[in-house]
Steps between C-alpha positions, in 0.01 A plus 500: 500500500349556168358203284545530141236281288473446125148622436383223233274679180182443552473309139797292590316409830199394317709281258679372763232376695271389190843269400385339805253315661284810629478861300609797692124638454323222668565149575351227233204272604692211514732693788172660679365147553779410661478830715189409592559122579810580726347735683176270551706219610714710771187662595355174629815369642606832715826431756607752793826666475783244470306213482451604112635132389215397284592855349844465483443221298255574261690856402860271507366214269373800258828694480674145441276494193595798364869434522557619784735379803321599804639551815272383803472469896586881543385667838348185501264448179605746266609480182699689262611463114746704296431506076769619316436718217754456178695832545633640783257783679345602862374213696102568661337331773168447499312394817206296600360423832366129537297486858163507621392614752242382869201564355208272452358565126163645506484553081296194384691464193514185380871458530530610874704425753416215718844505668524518910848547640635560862627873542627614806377236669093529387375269217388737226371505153751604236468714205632755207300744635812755418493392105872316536365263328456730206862663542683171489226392144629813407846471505498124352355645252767797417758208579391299168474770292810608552611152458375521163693749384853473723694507166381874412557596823804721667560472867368228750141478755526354795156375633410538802238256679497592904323347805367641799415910377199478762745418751603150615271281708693515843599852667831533455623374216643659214224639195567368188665760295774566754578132534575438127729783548668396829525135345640690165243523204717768360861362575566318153262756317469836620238642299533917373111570575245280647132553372153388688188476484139487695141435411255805689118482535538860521570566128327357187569229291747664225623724717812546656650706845816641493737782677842572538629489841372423808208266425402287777569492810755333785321282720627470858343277812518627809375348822459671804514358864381673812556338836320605797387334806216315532260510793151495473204665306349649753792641672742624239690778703707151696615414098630671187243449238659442170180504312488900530837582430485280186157711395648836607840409302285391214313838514843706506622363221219603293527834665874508388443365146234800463708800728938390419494334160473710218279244317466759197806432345574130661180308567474261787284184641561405851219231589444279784316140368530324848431597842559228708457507907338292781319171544191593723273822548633594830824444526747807346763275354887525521595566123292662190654415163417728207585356118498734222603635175715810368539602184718824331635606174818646654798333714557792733141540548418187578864505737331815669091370518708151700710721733180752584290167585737328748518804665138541539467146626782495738378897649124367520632161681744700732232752573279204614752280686551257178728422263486484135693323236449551144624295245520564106564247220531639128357261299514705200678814391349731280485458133604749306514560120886591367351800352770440176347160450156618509548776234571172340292268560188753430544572161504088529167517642307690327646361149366225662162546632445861312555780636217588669456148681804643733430661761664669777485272849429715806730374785408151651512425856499159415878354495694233300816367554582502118682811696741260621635483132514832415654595772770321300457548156293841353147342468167584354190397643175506328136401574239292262160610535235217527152636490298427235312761246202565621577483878596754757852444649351642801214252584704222388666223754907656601769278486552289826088461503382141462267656210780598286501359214694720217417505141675236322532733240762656654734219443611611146440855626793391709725334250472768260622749758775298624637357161497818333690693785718213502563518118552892516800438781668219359769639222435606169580420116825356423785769473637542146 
């Protein structure tokens, strides 16, 4: 289906946005501040996926002060807002994520988290070690600037604010994006394009990642269970040992990844994170469990890489006198980059940023479930570098590590990008 957008002039843009409460170029210091003291005050009050109510609150009560009649207790602490523009035009969805995530903060700033929580049945610290906090500072702030200047607007924005991207805090349930959807975020407003965004430690502040199509990748759980016999440790031919057939499936799939895959032109991650067998040194246990990770850019390869690997694991098990049972969860498909948006939104981007602040993103094995949406709607997907000049991306804490702690510079880095990609799909002058 093609998407037709009114590309806005880039010194109607600038007018637009400068009518407003925040210029097109750069936020003003009165909106940074604020940037800076949401982001503080989410920062030290981090929640796990959908337990976000403190969030929830804080991002409601602001859109209720910019006009705004939010919608809330979606999927089950999101929240979503729709501003109408004057004039008829497209209607864009931009997205935040709002959760934090098990980790105990490590950063010693003097806003850090303090917050313990009980995931999956541990007590843990909690923190924004993944920079939501920044996305959803970052989106409050494109929200009242575009408040400011609704009545020079064509078309509407539907914001976004979603729980539980990291994944929700019992196995099982439902992640965040695909709930809002299933409980129907897009029912009363289905939105042409949805845009979103993502802070990196592995580009600089200023900068920003982009690509058309694939971009990062789906992220499926499998879990693998061998059961064997158990008998004991020093007499292993009277059992099945399930603790070799787990390590020699393991092996294969490696073997396969590296010998049936054409990883060239589709790369692939099959990991194992748990290996979990036995209670005592000499006895060979009934049952070996094996947790992991997959991730692909492509739906038939990853189809083909899940078929290949049960039928390693049931051969190896058969071969041994076991059996195996594999089972895969998709927590995330792919996301990929409607390649007609992106010529888009790029132009967007670098007006933006400048030109040569955008840079090409390699593929990501990393996955989002922003994916969920644009499996929907054509989406564009973009990433907000937050390592500060004079620092090497490289050495420098990765999101997810209790060190991270991303440049709040980034914050109008952020805005900018968004508002003006937002202003540049959203209608044009007035027909004569």
């Amino acid at each position: 289906m093609r998407i037709r957008f009114h590309l806005l002039p880039l010194g109607l843009a600038v007018a637009l946005a400068c009518a407003g409460t925040a210029a097109a170029a750069a936020p003003d210091a009165a909106l940074t501040q604020k940037l800076v003291d949401w982001r503080r005050d989410l920062h030290q009050h981090p929640e796990l996926g959908n337990q976000e109510t403190r969030t929830a609150d804080v991002v409601a009560t602001h859109l209720r002060s910019l006009g705004l009649q939010p919608r809330t207790g979606i999927g089950p602490t999101g929240v979503v807002a729709v501003l109408k523009g004057a004039r008829p035009g497209p209607r864009i969805a931009l997205r935040a994520d709002m959760d934090a995530l098990p980790v105990t903060e490590q950063t010693g700033l003097p806003f850090a988290s303090t917050t313990r929580a009980t995931y999956r049945g541990q007590e843990v610290g909690v923190m924004h070690a993944c920079g939501h906090d920044m996305h959803v500072a970052i989106l409050m702030g494109v929200a009242e600037a575009l408040a400011g200047m609704r009545e020079q607007l064509a078309g509407e924005v539907v914001f976004i604010f979603q729980p539980a991207e990291e994944g929700p805090p019992e196995p099982g349930e439902v992640f965040g994006a695909k709930r809002m959807l299933d409980e129907g975020v897009f029912d009363d407003a289905k939105p042409d394009a949805i845009l979103g965004l993502h802070v990196w430690a592995g580009l600089q502040t200023g900068q920003i990642g982009f690509r058309s199509g694939p971009s990062l990748a789906s992220a499926d759980e499998w879990s693998l269970t061998i059961t064997g016999k158990q008998t004991h440790g020093s007499r292993p031919w009277d059992g099945v040992d399930p603790i070799t057939v787990g390590a020699q499936v393991l092996l294969a799939t490696q073997s396969m990844l590296a010998r049936q895959i054409n990883t060239v032109n589709a790369p692939v991650v099959l990991t194992a994170g748990q290996f979990q067998s036995g209670v005592r040194f000499n006895i060979i246990p009934d049952d070996a469990r094996l947790v992991g990770t997959l991730r692909t850019y492509d739906d038939a390869v990853r189809a083909d890489v899940i078929t290949r690997f049960e039928r390693i694991a049931t051969d190896y098990a058969h071969a041994a006198g076991a059996t195996a049972k594999l089972d895969v969860v998709n927590n995330a498909p792919a996301t990929v980059n409607d390649p007609e948006l992106a010529r888009r939104v790029l132009p967007s981007l670098q007006a933006a940023v400048g030109a040569d602040n955008v840079v090409e993103m390699p593929l990501v094995t990393v996955a989002e479930d922003f994916s969920q949406f644009a499996n929907v709607v054509p989406g564009a997907y973009f990433f907000v570098g937050t390592t500060p000049a004079g620092e090497d991306p490289a050495t420098m804490p990765i999101n997810h590590s209790p060190h991270y702690a991303p440049d709040e510079a980034a914050l109008a880095v952020g805005v900018r990008a968004m508002l003006r990609t937002t202003l540049d799909l959203l209608g044009a002058a007035p027909q004569g």
